[in-house]
N, C-alpha and C positions, 0 to 999 in steps of 0.2 A: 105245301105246308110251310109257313113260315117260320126261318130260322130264328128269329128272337133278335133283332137285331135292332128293329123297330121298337120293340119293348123296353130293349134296354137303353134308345136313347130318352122313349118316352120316361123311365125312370131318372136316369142322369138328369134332365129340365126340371123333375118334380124335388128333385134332391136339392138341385141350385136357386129352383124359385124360393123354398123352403128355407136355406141361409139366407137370401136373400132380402125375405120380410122379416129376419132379423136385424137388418142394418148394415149387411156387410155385400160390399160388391166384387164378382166375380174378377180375378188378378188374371188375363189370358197369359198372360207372358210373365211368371213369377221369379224373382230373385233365385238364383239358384242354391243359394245357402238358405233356403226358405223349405227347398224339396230336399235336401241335402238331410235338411234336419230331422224332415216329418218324417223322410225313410229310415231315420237313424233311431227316431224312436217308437218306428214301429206303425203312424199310421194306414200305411198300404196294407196291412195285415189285415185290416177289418172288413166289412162292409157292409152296404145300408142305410138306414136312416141312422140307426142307433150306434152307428160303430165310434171309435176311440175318435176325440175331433183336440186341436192342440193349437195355442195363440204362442206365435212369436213375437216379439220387438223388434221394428225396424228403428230408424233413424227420424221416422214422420209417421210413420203408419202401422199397426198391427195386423199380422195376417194369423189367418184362419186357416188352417190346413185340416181337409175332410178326404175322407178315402172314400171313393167312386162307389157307387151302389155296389158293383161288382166286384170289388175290391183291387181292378186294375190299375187304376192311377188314382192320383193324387188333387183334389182340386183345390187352390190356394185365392183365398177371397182377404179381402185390405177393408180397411178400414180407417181414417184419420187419428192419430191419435189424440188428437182434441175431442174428438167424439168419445173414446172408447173411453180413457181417462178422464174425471173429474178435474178440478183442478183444484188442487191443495198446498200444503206449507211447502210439498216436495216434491209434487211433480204438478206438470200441466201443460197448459198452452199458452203461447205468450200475445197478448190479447193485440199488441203492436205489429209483430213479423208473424205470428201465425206459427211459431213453430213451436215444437217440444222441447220442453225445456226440462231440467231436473235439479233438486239442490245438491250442490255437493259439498263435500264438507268443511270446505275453507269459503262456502258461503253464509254467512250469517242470514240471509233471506234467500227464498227462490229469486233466481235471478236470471235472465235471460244472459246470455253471454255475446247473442248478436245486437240487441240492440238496446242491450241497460235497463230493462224494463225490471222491476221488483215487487214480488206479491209481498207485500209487509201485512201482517195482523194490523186491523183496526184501531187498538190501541197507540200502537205504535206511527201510525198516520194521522190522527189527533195531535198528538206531542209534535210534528213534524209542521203543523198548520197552526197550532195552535202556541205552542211552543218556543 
């Protein structure tokens, strides 16, 4: 009789193909303030399709933290954060260096900090050509 061990890896590939045609790709090796977190708030407690799932903010990327069908580990999928985020007056990607970028308060526009790039309203990029 078979222990179930085959089942439950068949499960675990059906779990990860499953984030996965959402857009998000398996992290093998995750930041460990990534697993730090999801144990702190509890995702390893669940399990299944439907258990508790939780997005952190990296520095470039957002991870996905889903607990194991089983509920023994923790699986940690990334995602670009140009993908995940739109890009707006406050946050985004910066269409030059490719990076995440965010406004902060002592900037009058989003503004890239590595390479000077500025999302300005349209209005205000008229005035600047036209002006």
């Amino acid at each position: 009789m078979p222990n179930g061990h085959g089942q439950r890896q068949e499960d675990e590939e059906k779990l990860i193909k499953a984030v996965e045609e959402d857009g998000w790709n398996l992290y093998p090796d995750p930041p460990e303030w990534v697993v730090s977190a999801a144990k702190s708030d509890g995702i390893d407690k669940g399990a299944g399709f439907k258990a508790k799932r939780k997005t952190y903010n990296g520095d470039n990327y957002v991870y996905l933290a889903v607990s194991s069908v089983h509920g023994l580990h923790i699986h940690v999928f990334s995602q670009k954060k140009s993908q995940y985020h739109e890009t707006t007056p406050k946050e985004g990607i910066c269409p030059n260096c490719q990076q995440y970028v965010r406004r902060y308060d002592d900037d009058d526009y989003l503004t890239c900090h590595r390479c000077g790039w500025q999302y300005k309203p349209l209005s205000e990029r008229f005035r600047n050509i036209f002006g």
